[in-house]
N, C-alpha and C positions, 0 to 999 in steps of 0.2 A: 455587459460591462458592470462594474462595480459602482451603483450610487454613492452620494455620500453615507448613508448610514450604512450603506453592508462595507466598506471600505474602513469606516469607522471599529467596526468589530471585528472587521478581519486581524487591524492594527494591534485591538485589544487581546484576540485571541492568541495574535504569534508573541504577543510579549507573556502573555500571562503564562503560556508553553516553556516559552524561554527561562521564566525561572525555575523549573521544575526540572531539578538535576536527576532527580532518579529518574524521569521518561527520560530527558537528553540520554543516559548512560544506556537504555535496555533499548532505545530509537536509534543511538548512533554511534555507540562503541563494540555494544553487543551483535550486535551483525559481523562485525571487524573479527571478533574473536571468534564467533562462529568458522567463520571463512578458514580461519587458521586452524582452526580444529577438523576439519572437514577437508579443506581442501588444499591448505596449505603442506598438508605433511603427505602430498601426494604427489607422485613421479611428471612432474612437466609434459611429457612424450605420451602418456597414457591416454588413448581416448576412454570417451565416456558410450556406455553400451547404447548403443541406436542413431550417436550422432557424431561430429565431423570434428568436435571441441574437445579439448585435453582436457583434465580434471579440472587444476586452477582456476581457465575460465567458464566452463560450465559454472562452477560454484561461486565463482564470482557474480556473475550475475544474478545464480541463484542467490544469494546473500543481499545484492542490495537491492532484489527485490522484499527479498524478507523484508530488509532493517525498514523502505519506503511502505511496506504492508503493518509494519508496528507501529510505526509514526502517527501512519493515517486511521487506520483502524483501532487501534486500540485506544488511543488519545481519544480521540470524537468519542466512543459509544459509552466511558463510564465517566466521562467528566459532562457530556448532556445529562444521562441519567442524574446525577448526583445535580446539578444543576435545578433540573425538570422540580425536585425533592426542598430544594433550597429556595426555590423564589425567584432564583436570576431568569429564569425563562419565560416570568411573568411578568415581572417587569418590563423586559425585553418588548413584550407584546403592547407595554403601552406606547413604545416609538414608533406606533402602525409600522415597522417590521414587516414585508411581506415575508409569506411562508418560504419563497422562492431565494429570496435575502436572506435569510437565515441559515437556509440552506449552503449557498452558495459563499457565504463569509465561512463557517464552517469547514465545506469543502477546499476553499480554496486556501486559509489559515493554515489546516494539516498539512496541505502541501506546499504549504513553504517552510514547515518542519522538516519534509520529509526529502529535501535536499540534501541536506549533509549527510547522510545516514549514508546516499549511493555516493558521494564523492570521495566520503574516506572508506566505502571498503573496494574502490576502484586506484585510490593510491595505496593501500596497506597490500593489494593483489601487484601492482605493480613494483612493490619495494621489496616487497618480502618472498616471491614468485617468481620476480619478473616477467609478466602478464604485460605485453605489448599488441598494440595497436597502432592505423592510421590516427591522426588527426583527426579524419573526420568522423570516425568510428567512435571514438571517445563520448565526440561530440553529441553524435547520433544513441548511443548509448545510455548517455546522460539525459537527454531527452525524450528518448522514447520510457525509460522507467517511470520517470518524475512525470509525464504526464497520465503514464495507466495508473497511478497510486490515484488518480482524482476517482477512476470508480469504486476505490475500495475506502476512499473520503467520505464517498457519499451514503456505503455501503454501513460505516460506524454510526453516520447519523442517523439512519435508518434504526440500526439495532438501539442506542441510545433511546427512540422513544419506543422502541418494543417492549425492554426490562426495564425493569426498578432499579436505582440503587444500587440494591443487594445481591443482584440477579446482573447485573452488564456486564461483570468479570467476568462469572463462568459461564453467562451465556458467548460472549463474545468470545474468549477463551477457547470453548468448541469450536465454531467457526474457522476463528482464526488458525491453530493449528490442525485442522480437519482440511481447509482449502490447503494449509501449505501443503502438505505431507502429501496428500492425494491428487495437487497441480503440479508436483513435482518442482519445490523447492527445496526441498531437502537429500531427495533423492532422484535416479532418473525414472520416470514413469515406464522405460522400457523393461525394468525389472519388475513389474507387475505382473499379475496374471492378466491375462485378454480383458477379460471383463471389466476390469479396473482401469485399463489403459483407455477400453471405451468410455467411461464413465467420465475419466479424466479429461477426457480431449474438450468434455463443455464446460469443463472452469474456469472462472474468469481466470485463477493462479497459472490455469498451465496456458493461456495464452497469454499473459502478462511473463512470464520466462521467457516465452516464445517470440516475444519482439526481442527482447537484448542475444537471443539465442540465433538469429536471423542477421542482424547486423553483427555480430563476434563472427562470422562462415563470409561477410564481406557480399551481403544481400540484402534487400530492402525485409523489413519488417510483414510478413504473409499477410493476402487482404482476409483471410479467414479468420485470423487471428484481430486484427485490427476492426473486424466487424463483430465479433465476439465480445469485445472487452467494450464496444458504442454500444451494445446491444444491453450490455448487463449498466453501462453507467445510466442508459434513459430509464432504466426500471428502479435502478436503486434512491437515484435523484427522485422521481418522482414518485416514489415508494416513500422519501424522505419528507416531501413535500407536504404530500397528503397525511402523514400520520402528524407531523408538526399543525396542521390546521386541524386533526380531529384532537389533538389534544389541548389546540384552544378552545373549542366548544365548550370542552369539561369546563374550566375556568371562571 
């Protein structure tokens, strides 16, 4: 549960996000457009190579997993840095802050960015597509993204005290579009070669697809998948944790 002080900066972090119109537009309009460029100018009826989904919603999920992986990841890892450089994370430390608090205002901040980002490219697939579903499908779809965006939350904070500054873009940058491209958000992983497709199967990206990809076929979300993406969030959180307390020591 959130104490008062890690609730207290979760508060400050989703407003401080909130004014920040260029992340809003490349967090939550830029997914939108992708989708339209990608998959919206594709035939309704066409499946996608290896699986049961037509283009539209393939790439619809793929997209607001994107826009929830932009949100999260890329937000955390150069505004800690830049942060870390600036003094606010020193400060921060004299409100005895635990490491875990810090962490977890953080993680949880991003993802309440990283909300809009899947609901409008889930209505712009619907208006523009006509990408239908149950009720509960929606539901469940909307929920299973928004909640794997918390490993790749935790994943920006991590990288945040890895680089400097100067270094979080394009370190994060790599990552960032190295997991999509290779987890298969942009493309389907079955047009890989073998090798790549193995490789692919233990990213967190291609199990993060793989729940919204699961319930759009009108199936529960895979437990291989669902253990994949617990597995990478306990290591990133506390990969998080512990580089935020060695970087108090410095101090």
């Amino acid at each position: 549960m959130l104490n008062n002080r890690t609730f207290a900066l979760t508060r400050l972090e989703v407003s401080r996000t909130m004014r920040n119109k260029k992340f809003l537009f490349f967090s939550v309009l830029y997914p939108s457009a992708l989708f339209l460029m990608l998959g919206g100018t594709l035939d309704g009826t066409t499946k996608v190579m290896g699986t049961e989904l037509t283009m539209p919603a393939f790439y619809m999920v793929a997209m607001a997993s994107f826009g929830a992986l932009t949100a999260v990841l890329m937000g955390n890892s150069e505004r800690i840095a830049k942060e870390r450089e600036s003094g606010w994370v020193r400060q921060l430390r004299l409100t005895a802050l635990p490491g875990r608090g810090y962490v977890l205002a953080k993680t949880a901040s991003a993802a309440v960015i990283s909300l809009p980002s899947i609901v409008v490219v889930f209505a712009v697939a619907a208006a523009a597509k006509g990408v239908r579903f149950e009720a509960w499908q929606w539901a469940a779809l909307t929920g299973s993204i928004w909640a794997g965006s918390l490993v790749f939350a935790a994943l920006g904070v991590a990288l945040g005290y890895l680089a400097s500054g100067d270094t979080a873009r394009p370190v994060t940058m790599i990552v960032y579009f190295g997991m999509s491209i290779l987890g298969g958000l942009w493309m389907p992983t079955a047009v890989y070669p073998q090798w790549l497709q193995n490789i692919a199967e233990w990213l967190p990206t291609h199990a993060y697809a793989g729940l919204g990809q699961s319930i759009e076929l009108g199936n529960a979300p895979r437990l291989t998948d669902v253990a994949l993406l617990a597995g990478y969030f306990v290591v990133f959180a506390g990969a998080a944790a512990w580089l935020y307390r060695k970087d108090s020591s410095k101090a």
